[in-house]
Structure formats: structure tokens, C-alpha cells
C-alpha positions as CSV (number, residue, x, y, z in Angstrom):
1,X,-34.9,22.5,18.2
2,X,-34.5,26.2,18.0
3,X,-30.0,25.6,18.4
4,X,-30.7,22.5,16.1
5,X,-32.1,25.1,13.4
6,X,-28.9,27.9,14.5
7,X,-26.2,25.4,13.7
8,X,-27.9,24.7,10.4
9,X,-28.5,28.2,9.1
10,X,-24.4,28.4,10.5
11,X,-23.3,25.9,8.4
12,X,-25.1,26.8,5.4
13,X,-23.9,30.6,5.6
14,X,-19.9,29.2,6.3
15,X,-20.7,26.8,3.3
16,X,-21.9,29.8,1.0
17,X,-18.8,31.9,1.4
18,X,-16.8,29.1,0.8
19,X,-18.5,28.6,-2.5
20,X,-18.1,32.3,-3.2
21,X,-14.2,32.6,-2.5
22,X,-11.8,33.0,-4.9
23,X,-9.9,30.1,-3.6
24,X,-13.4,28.0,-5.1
25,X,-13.4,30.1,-8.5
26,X,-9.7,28.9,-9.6
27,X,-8.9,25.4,-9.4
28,X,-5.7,24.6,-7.4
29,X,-4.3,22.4,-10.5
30,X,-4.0,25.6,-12.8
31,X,-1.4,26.8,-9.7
32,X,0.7,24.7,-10.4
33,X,1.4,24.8,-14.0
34,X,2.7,22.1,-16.4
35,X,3.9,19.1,-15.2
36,X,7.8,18.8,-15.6
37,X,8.9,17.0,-18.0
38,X,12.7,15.8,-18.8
39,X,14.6,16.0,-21.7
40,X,13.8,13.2,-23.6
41,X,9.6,14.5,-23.4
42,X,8.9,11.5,-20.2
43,X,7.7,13.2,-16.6
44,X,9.9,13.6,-14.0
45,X,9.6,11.4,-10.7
46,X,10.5,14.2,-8.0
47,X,11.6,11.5,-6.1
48,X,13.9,10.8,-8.3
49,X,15.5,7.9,-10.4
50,X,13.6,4.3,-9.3
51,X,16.4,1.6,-8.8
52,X,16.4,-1.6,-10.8
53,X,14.6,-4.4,-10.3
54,X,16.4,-8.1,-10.6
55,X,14.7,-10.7,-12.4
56,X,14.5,-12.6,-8.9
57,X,11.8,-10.5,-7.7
58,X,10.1,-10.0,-10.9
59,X,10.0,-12.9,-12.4
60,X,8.4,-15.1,-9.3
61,X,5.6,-11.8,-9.3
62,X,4.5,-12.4,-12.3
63,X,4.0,-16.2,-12.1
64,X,1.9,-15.3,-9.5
65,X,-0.1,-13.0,-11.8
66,X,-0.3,-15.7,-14.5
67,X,-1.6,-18.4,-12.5
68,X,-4.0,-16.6,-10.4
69,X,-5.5,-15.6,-13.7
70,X,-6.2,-19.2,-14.0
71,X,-6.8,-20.0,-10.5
72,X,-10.6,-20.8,-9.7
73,X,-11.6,-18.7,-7.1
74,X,-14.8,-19.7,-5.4
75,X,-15.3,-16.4,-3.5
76,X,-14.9,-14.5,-7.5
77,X,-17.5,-12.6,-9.0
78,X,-19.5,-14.4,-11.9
79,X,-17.9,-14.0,-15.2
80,X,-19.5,-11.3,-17.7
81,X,-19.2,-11.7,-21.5
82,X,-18.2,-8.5,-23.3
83,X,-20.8,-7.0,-25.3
């Protein structure tokens, strides 16, 4: 019981300090700064430009979409009416 108790009081104590640190007074986000944004005002994608899409892959996706939004599902949650 007594090493039980030891490991507690441990943890608690590394736990403390941790809240204590500056590291836990600044939030990493304000680091960073600004996100970057390009010319034109949108945010940059640091992966850079995303290719184009033909209308053979994204016209058959959203069929799908469509008709699964019409699709009974037995396994669905019940239906909620807004209120």
C-alpha cells in the first residue's frame, strides 16, 4: 500500500510542475503566429496546390451521396424533428 501511496504523491508532484511551467502558461498556438495567407486573402495549403478532380470521379460520389440520403437504413438512428 505504502509504494501504492509513493507513486501517487509522485505523480501528483510531476503533474504540479507541469502545470506551473511556462511551457503550460503560453499556449503553443500563439507560437506560431498568423496563419499564412496568399495573395488573393485564401490560406495557404503547405502542401501545396491540390490537383483537379474529373467529373468521372465526382460526379458517381455524389450520386452516392444523393441516394444514400434517401436510402432507408434499418440500422439508422430514429429521425428527430428540429425544434
Amino acid at each position: 500500500m505504502a509504494s501504492t501511496h509513493n507513486y501517487f504523491g509522485r505523480f501528483l508532484a510531476i503533474l504540479a510542475l507541469a502545470l506551473v511551467s511556462p511551457a503550460a502558461a503560453s499556449p503553443f498556438e500563439d507560437s506560431l503566429g498568423p496563419a499564412p495567407r496568399e495573395d488573393d486573402g485564401r490560406f495557404m495549403n503547405f502542401a501545396g496546390p491540390m490537383p483537379d478532380v474529373s467529373t468521372t470521379v465526382t460526379l458517381p460520389f455524389f450520386l452516392r451521396r444523393i441516394a444514400s440520403s434517401f436510402a432507408e437504413i434499418p440500422s439508422a438512428l430514429d429521425k428527430v424533428p428540429n425544434d
